[in-house]
C-alpha positions in Angstrom: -16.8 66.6 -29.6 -13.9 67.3 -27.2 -16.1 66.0 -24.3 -17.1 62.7 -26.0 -13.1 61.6 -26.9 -11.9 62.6 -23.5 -15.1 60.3 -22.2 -13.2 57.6 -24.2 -10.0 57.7 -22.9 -11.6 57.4 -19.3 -12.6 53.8 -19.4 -9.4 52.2 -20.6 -7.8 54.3 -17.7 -10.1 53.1 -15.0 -9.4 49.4 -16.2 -5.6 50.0 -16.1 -5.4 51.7 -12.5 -8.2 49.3 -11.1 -6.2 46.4 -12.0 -4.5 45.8 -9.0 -8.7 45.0 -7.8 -9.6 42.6 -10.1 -7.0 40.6 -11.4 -7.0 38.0 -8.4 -10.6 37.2 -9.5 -9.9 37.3 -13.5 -7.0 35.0 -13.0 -8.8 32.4 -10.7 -11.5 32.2 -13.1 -9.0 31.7 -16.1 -6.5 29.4 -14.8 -7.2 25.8 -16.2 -8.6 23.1 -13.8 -5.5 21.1 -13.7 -3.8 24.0 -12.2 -6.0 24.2 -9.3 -5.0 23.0 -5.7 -7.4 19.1 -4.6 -9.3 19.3 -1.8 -7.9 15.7 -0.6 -4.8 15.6 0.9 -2.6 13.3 -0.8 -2.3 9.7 -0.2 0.9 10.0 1.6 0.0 12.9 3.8 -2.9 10.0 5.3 -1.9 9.0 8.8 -2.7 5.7 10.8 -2.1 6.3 14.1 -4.3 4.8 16.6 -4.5 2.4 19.9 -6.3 -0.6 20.3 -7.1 -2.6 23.3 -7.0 -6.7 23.4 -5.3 -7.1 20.2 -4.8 -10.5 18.5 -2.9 -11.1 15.2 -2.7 -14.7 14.1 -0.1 -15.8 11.7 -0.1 -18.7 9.1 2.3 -20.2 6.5 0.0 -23.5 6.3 -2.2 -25.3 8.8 0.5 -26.2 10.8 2.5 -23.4 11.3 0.4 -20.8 13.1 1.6 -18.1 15.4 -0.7 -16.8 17.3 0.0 -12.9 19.0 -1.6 -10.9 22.0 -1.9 -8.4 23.5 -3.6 -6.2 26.3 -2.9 -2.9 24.2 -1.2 -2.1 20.9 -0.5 1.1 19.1 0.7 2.2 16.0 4.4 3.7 15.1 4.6 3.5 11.6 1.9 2.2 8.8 3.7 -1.5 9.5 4.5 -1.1 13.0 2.5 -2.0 16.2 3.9 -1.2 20.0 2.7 -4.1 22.0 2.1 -3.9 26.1 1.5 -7.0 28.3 2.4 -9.4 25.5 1.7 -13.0 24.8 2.7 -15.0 21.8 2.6 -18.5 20.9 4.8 -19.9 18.5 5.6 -23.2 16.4 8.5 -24.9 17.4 8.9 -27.2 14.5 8.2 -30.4 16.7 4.3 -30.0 16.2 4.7 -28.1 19.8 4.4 -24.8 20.4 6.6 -22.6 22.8 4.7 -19.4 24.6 6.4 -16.4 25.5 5.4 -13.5 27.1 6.6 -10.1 28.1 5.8 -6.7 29.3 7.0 -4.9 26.1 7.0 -5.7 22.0 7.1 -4.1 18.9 6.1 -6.4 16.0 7.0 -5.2 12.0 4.0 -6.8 10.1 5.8 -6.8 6.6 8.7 -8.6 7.9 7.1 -10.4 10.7 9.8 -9.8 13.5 8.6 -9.1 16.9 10.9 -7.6 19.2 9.9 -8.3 23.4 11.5 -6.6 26.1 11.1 -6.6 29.9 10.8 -9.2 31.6 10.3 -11.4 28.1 10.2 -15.6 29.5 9.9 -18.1 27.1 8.2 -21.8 28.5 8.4 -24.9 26.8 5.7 -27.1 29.0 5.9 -30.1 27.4 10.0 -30.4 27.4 9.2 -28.7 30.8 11.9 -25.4 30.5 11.3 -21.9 31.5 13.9 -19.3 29.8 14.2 -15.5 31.0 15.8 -12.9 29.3 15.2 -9.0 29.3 15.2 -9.1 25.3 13.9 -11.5 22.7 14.0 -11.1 19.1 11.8 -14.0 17.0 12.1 -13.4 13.1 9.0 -16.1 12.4 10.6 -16.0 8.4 13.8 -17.3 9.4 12.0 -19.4 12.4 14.3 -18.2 14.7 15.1 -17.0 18.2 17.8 -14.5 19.3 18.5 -13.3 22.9 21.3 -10.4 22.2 21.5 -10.2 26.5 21.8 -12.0 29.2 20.1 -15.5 29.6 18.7 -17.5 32.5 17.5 -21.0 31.6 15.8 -23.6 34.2 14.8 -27.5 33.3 14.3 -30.2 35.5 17.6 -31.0 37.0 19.6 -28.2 35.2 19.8 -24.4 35.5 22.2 -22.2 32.9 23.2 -19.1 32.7 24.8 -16.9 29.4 25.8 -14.4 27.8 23.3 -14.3 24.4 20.8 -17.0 23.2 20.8 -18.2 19.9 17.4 -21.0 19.2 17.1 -21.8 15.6 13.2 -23.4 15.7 13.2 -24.9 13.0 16.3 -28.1 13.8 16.0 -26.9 17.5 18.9 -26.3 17.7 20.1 -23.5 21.0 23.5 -21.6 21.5 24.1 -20.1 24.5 27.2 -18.0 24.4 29.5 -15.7 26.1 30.4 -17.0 30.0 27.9 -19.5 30.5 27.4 -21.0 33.8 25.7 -24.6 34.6 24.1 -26.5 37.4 23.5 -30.2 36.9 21.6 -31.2 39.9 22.4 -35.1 40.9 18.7 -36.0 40.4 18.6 -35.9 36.7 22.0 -38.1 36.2 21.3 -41.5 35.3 23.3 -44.4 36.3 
């Protein structure tokens, strides 16, 4: 009878210094679903990075007003943000004409539609027949407008100028050039 009650006590003190064993698999199997760890990563954690060659993204506010930009390469930043390279883009000027400018460099926000060129940007008007240069361009298509926070280097028939910053407002097409600004008038486009 000894035997049998020390026999007894045996098994509750194998569960007790086992424990250390076989709790890891006890508690998994008890802790509620909701408690458990997904398998997706969250939405958040999702990235979209990638590059894409001969990229076009066309713009339109109604049939009128559509902005048209490409590119040889673009890649991703941010979830709203493309890096442009070799850069084209054809804009309304609010005449029913449309200006094209191009650049070596961009970066163009989708939500709030700004494009930002740099080297080498040149903007050319061929039907008022002007060419401007700059080495950056900023064209906020919301506010239809044109900003040139550098140096400037406009060329028309008959007249050549030279500023500080560039200020074109598409929309009454209306330009400020400011800082020193220099002009040339050539004598051919005077009229009498």
């Amino acid at each position: 009878m000894i035997c049998r009650r020390n026999l007894i006590w045996l098994a509750p003190l194998t569960l007790i210094i086992t424990f250390p064993l076989w709790r890891p698999a006890v508690t998994a199997f008890l802790k509620p679903p909701s408690a458990q760890p997904t398998t997706q990563p969250a939405q958040s954690a999702l990235a979209h990075n990638f590059v894409l060659d001969q990229i076009r993204v066309i713009t339109s506010e109604n049939s009128t007003n559509q902005s048209e930009i490409t590119a040889q390469q673009a890649a991703t930043l941010a979830p709203d943000q493309l890096e442009l390279t070799m850069v084209t883009a054809t804009i309304p000027n609010g005449r029913k004409q449309h200006l094209r400018i191009t650049a070596r460099q961009g970066l163009y926000l989708q939500t709030s539609r700004l494009l930002t060129l740099s080297d080498q940007a040149k903007i050319v008007n061929q039907s008022e027949g002007y060419e401007l240069t700059s080495d950056l361009l900023h064209y906020d298509a919301l506010k239809q407008t044109l900003v040139s926070p550098g140096p400037i280097h406009f060329q028309a028939p008959g007249l050549e100028l030279q500023g500080s910053s560039l200020s074109y407002d598409l929309a009454s097409g209306r330009y400020e050039v400011s800082g020193r600004v220099y002009c040339t008038i050539t004598r051919s486009n005077i009229t009498k």
